[in-house]
ROBA-897541 format. One record per residue (C-alpha): residue in three letters; chain; x, y, z. Coordinates in pm, 1 decimal. Example, Ala and Ser with C-alpha at 12.3 -4.5 7.8 and 13.67 -1.06 7.14 Angstrom:
<sites>
   residuo   cadena         px         py         pz
       Ala        A     1230.0     -450.0      780.0
       Ser        A     1367.0     -106.0      714.0
</sites>
This chain:
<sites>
   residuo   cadena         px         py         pz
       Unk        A     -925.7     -254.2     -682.3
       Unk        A    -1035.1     -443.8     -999.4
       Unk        A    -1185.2     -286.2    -1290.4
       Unk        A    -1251.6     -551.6    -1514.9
       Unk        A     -947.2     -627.5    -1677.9
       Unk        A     -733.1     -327.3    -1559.9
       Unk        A     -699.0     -223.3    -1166.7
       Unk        A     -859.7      117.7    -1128.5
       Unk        A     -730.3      292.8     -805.4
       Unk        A     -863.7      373.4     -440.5
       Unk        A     -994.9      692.6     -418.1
       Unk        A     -855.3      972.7     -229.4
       Unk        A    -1165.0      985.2      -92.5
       Unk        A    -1160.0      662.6       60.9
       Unk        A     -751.5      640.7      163.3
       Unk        A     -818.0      908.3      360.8
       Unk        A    -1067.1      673.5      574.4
       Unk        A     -757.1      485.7      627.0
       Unk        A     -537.2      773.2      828.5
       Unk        A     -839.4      814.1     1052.2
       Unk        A     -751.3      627.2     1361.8
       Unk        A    -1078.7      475.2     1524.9
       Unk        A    -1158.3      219.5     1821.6
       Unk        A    -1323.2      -47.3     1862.8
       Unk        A    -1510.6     -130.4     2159.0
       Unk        A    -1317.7     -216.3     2426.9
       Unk        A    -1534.3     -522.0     2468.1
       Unk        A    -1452.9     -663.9     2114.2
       Unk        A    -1046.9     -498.9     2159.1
       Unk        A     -925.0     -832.3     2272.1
       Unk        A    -1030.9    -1077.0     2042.3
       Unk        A     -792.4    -1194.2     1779.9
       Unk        A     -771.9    -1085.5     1438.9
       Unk        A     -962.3    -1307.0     1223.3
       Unk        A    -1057.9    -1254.6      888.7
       Unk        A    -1438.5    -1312.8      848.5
       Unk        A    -1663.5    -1402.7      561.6
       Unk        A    -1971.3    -1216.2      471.9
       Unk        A    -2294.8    -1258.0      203.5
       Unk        A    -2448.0     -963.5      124.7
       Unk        A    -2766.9    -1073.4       -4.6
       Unk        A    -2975.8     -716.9     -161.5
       Unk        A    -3342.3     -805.9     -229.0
       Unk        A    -3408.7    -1009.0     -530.5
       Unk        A    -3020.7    -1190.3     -524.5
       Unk        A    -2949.7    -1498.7     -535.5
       Unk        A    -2891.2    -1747.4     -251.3
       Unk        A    -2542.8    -1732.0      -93.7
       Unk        A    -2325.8    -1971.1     -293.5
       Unk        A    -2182.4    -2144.0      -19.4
       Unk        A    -1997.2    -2366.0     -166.7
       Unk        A    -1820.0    -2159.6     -428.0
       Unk        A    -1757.5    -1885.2     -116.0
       Unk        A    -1588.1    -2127.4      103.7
       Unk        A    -1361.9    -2293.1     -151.9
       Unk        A    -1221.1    -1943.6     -263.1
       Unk        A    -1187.9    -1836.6       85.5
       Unk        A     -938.4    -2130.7      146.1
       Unk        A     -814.8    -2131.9     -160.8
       Unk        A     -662.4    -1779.7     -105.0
       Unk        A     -558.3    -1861.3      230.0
       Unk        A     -307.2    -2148.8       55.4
       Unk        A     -210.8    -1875.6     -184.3
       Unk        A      -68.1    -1659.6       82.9
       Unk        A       70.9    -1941.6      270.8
       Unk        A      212.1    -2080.3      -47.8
       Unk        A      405.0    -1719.0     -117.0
       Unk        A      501.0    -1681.5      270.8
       Unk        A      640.3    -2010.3      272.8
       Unk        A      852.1    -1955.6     -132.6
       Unk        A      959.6    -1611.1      108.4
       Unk        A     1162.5    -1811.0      361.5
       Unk        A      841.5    -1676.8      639.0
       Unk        A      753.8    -2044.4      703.2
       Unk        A      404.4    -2179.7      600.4
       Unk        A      196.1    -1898.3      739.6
       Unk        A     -144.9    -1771.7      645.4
       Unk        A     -379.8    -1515.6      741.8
       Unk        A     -649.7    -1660.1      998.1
       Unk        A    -1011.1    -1747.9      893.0
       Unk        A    -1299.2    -1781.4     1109.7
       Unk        A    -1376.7    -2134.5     1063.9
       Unk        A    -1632.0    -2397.9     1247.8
       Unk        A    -1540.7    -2716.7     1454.4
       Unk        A    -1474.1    -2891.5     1130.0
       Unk        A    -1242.7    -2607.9     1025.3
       Unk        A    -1459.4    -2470.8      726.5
       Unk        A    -1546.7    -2104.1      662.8
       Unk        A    -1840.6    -1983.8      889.4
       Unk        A    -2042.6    -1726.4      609.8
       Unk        A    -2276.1    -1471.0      793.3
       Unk        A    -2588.5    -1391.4      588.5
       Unk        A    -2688.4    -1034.8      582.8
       Unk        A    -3011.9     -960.9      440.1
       Unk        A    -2984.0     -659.4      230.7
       Unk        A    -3303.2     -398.0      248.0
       Unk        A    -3294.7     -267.8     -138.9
       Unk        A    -3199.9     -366.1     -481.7
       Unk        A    -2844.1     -494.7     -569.3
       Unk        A    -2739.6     -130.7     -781.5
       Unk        A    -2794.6       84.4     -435.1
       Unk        A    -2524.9      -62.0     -263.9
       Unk        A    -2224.5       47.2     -470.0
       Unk        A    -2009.4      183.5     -145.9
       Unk        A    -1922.4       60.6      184.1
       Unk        A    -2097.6      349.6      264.1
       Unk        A    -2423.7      193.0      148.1
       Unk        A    -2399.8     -121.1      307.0
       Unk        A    -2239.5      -31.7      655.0
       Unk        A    -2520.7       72.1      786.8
       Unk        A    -2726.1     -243.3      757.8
       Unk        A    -2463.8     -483.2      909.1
       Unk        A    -2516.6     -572.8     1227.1
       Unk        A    -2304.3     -462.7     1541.1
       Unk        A    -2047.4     -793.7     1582.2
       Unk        A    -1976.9     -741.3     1192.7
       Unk        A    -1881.6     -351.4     1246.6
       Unk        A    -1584.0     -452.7     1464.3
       Unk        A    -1270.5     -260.9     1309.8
       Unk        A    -1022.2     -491.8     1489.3
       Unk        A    -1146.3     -753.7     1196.8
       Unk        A    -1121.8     -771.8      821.5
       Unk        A    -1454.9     -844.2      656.8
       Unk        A    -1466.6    -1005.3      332.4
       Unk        A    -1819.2     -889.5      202.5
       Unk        A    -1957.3    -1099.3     -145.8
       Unk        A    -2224.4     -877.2     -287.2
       Unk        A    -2497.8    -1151.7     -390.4
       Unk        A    -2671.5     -989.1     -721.3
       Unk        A    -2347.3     -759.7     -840.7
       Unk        A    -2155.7     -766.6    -1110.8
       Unk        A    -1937.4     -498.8     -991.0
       Unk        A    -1928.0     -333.9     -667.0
       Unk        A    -1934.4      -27.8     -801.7
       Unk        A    -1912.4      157.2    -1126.7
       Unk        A    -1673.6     -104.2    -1329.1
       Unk        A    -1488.6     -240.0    -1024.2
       Unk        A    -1482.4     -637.7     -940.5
       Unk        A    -1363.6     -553.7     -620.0
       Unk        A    -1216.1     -316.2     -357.0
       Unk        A    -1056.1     -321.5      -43.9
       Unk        A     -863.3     -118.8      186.8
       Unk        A     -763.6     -116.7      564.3
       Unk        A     -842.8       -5.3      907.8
       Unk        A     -499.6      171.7     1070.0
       Unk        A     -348.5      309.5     1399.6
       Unk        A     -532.3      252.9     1666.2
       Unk        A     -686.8      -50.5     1477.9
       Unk        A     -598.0     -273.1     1263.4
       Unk        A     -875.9     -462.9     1028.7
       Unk        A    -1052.3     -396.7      732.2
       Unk        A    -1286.3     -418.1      423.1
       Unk        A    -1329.8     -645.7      121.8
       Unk        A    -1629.4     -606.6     -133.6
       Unk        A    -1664.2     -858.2     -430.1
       Unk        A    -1884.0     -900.4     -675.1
       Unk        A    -2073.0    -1238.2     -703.2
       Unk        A    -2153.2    -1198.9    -1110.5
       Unk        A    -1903.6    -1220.6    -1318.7
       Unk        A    -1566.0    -1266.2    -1359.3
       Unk        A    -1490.8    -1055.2    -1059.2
       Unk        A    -1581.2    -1381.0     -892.6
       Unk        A    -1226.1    -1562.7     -833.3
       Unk        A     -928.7    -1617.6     -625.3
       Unk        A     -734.6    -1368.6     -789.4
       Unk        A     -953.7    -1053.9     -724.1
       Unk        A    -1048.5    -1181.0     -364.4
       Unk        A     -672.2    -1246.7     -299.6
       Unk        A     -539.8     -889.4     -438.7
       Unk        A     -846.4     -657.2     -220.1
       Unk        A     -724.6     -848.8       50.1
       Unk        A     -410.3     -786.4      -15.4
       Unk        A     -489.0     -429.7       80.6
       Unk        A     -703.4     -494.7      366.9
       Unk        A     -356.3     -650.9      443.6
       Unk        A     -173.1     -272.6      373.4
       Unk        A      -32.6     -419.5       84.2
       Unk        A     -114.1     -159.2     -238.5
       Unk        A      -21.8     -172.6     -591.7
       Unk        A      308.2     -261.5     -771.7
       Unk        A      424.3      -97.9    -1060.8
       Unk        A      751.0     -313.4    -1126.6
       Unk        A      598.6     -681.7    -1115.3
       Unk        A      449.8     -791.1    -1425.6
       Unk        A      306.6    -1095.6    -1275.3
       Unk        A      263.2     -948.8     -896.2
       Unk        A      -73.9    -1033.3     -781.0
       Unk        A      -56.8     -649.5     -654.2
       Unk        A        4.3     -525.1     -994.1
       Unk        A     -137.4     -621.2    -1297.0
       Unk        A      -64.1    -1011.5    -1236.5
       Unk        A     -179.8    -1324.5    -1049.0
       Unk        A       39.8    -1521.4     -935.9
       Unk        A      266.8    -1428.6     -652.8
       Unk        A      393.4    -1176.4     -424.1
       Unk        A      699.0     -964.0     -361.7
       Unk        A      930.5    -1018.5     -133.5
       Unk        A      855.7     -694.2       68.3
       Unk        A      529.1     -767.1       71.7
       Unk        A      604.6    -1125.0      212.8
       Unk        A      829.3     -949.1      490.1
       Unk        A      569.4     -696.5      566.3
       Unk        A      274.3    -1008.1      655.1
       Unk        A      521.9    -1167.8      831.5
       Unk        A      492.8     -920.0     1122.7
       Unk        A      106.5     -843.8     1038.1
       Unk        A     -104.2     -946.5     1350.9
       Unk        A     -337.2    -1127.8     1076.2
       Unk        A      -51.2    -1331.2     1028.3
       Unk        A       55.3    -1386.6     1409.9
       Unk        A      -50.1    -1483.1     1732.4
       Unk        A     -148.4    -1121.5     1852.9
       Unk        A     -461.1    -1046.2     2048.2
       Unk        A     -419.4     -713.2     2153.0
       Unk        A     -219.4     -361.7     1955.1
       Unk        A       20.2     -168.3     2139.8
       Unk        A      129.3      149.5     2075.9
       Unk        A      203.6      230.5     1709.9
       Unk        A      437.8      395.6     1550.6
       Unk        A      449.4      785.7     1508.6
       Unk        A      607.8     1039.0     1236.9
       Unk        A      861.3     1305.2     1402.9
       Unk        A      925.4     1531.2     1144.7
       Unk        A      862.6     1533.8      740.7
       Unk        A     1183.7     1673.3      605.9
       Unk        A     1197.6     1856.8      242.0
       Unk        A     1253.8     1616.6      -94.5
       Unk        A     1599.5     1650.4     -196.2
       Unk        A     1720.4     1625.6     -576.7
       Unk        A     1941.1     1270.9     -580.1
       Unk        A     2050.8     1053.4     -861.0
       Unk        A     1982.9      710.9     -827.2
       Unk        A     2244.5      504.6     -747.2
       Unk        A     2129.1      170.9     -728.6
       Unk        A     2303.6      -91.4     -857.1
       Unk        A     2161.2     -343.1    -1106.9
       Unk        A     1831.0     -186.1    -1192.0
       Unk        A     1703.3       25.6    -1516.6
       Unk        A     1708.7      316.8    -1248.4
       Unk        A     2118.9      368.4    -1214.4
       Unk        A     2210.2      723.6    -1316.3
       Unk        A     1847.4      889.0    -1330.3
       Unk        A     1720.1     1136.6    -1156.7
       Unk        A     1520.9     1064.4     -822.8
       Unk        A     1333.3     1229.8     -526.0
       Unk        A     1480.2     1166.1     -162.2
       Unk        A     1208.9     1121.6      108.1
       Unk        A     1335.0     1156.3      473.0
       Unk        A     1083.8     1090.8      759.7
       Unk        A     1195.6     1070.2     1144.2
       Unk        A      995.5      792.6     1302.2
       Unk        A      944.7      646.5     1679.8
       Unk        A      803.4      387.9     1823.7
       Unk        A      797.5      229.1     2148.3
       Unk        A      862.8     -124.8     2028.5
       Unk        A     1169.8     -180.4     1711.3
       Unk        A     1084.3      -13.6     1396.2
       Unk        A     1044.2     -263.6     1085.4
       Unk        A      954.9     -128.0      762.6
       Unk        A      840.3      129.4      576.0
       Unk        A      695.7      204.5      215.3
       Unk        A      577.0      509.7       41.4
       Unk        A      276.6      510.2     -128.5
       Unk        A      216.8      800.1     -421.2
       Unk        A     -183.1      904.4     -381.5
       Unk        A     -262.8      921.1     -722.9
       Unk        A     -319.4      528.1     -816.9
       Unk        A     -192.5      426.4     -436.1
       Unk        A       88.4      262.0     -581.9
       Unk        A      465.4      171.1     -408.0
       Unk        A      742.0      329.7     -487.0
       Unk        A      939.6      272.3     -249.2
       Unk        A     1026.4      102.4      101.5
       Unk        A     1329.5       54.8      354.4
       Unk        A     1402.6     -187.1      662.9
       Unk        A     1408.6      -29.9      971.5
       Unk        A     1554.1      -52.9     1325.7
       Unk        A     1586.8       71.6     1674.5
       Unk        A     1270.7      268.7     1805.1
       Unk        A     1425.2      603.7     1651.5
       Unk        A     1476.9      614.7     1280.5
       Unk        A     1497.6      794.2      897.0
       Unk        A     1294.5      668.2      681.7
       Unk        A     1530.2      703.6      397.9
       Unk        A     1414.3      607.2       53.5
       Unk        A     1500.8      740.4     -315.3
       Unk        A     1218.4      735.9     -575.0
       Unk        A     1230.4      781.4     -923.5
       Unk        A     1162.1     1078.4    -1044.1
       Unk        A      950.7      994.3    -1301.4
       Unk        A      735.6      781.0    -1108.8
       Unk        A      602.7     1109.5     -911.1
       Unk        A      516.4     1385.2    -1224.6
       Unk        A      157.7     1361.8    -1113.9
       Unk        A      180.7     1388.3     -751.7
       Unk        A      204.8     1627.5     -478.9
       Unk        A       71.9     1372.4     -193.2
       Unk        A      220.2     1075.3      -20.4
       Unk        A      175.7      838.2      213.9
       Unk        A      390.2      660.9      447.9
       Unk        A      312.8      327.1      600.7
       Unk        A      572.1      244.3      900.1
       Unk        A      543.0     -123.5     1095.6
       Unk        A      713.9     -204.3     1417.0
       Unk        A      841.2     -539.9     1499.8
       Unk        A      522.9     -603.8     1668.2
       Unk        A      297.8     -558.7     1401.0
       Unk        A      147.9     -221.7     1465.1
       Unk        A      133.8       -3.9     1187.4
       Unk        A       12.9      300.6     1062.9
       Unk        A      -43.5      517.7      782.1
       Unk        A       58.7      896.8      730.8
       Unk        A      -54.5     1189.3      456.7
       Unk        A      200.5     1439.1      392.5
       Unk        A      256.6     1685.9      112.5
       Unk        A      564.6     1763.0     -110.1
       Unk        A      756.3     1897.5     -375.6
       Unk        A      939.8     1796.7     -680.8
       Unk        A     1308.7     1961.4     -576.1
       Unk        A     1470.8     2128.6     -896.5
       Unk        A     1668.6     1922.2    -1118.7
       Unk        A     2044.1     2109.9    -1133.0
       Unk        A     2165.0     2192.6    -1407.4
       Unk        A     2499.6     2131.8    -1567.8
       Unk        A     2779.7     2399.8    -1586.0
       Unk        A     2833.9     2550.8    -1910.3
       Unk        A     3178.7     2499.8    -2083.9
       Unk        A     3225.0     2835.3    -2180.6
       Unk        A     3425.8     2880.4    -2509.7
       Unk        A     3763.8     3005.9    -2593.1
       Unk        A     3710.3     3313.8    -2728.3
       Unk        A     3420.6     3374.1    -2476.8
       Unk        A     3655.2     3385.5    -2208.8
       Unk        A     3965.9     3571.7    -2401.4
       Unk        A     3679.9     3820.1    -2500.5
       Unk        A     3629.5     3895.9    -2121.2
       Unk        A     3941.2     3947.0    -2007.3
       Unk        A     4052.5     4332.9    -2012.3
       Unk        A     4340.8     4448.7    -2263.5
       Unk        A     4509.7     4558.1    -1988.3
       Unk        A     4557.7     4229.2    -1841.9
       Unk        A     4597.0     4082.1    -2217.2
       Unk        A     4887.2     4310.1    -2226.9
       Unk        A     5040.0     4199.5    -1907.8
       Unk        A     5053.6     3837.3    -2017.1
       Unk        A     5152.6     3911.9    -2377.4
       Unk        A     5446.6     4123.9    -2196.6
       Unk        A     5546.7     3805.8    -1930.4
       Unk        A     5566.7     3564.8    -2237.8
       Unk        A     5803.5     3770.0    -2429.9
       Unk        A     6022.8     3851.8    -2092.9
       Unk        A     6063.2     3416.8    -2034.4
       Unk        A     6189.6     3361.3    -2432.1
</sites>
């Protein structure tokens, strides 16, 4: 989510619209995932900027294929619903009230009609006549899981909110990708200009990013075991030697398991993820500590080789830090030993001279 020149988070609020696993109808279950362009138009707005729509909607397609492609995933992009001559179709929703009523999804679902509800599609809504789609924000987004897979994009049409950069990042988590807290110039974190490579790896089985018309089953979480105190050992990174969290999740899935990433709830942020494989597996990854002081909830996301994906809440603790062992000084320890056994050593030192 954008807040003018900062990202402000997703709500708790709204992730937990994400966990709730909903269906389309079965009518509108087989056609692909496409990505589809909307103008919100509230009373009083201005007309839809075509133009200026369609150029950033393409433009952010190259960006992703551009990043895919720097990945080693080949030149692959998310797909747009496009006419015969392969430009963006826009679908023009007249808007019942004044641009500063619709300031959640909330507000404008219900005035969107039927075809443009369908959960097994990302919508990219522009809100003609907004400067920000709500309070501060440029833009939000966030995805449709389980037993779907789409999602929702609002941006604002005033202001600098308008550009490739905002539309590309609340896609991004349409896409289940969510902020990054390590990449200066991440377009996920407080940056522009290109993505991680586990974010790359994670499109690369997204249906958005495939040939798949239809989800199979997705993965499920087993078991949640307790955090364990760890100190991380990875090599190479300002992390080596501090003190960390262990997450361990058992996972299944009917098709090969392919990554997952742990999300803290309180600015939906990574801080961690892991390959996976077979259908059985531990989710197995060590956080820093520090990056979890103001959390007590988590999410994981988990992604089978297929595609499917989806998202689970769980609660934990922070495990206890151990402490060192005292060195306990020399006359400490002469000062609790007994004179009897003093005397008994004093004795078997003069008996060896």
């Amino acid at each position: 989510m954008y807040f003018m020149k900062i990202r402000q988070f997703i709500s708790f609020a709204i992730l937990l619209t994400i966990v709730v696993f909903l269906f389309a109808d079965a009518a509108d279950a087989k056609l692909p995932f496409i990505v589809r362009t909307i103008y919100f138009q509230p009373t009083n707005a201005p007309n839809v900027p075509s133009d200026r729509i369609k150029t950033l909607m393409k433009d952010t397609q190259a960006f992703y294929r551009a990043e895919m492609e720097r990945h080693g995933y080949g030149a692959k992009t998310f797909r747009l619903e496009t006419d015969h001559d392969g430009e963006p179709i826009i679908h023009i929703v007249q808007g019942k009230r004044a641009p500063h009523v619709y300031t959640s999804y909330q507000a404008v679902e219900p005035e969107l009609p039927h075809h443009l509800k369908n959960q097994n599609n990302i919508h990219v809504i522009f809100m003609g006549g907004m400067q920000f789609v709500k309070p501060g924000a440029w833009g939000v987004g966030f995805p449709y899981a389980g037993g779907v897979c789409g999602g929702i994009t609002r941006i604002a049409t005033l202001g600098e909110g308008f550009r490739l950069s905002v539309i590309a990042h609340e896609l991004g988590h349409a896409f289940g990708l969510y902020h990054n807290i390590r990449e200066g110039n991440n377009l996920m974190g407080p940056g522009t200009q290109k993505l991680d490579d586990y974010e790359a790896r994670w499109l690369d089985k997204h249906h958005y990013f495939n040939s798949v018309h239809e989800i199979n089953a997705v993965p499920k979480v087993v078991k949640t075991h307790q955090t364990e105190h760890v100190v991380i050992r990875t090599k190479g990174t300002n992390f080596q030697g501090k003190d960390g969290v262990r997450f361990q999740i058992d996972v299944d899935s009917q098709n090969s398991l392919y990554q997952g990433q742990i999300l803290r709830a309180s600015d939906v942020a990574i801080v961690g993820w892991t390959e996976l494989k077979g259908n059985r597996a531990i989710v197995l990854i060590d956080v820093l500590r520090s990056e979890l002081l103001r959390d007590r909830t988590a999410y994981l996301e988990v992604m089978d080789v297929q595609g499917n994906y989806t998202i689970h809440a769980f609660q934990f603790t922070l495990p206890k830090i151990p402490q060192p062992e005292k060195d306990v000084d020399t006359k400490e320890k002469d000062a609790s030993v007994s004179p009897k056994i003093k005397l008994t050593v004093i004795w078997a030192k003069l008996k060896s001279i």
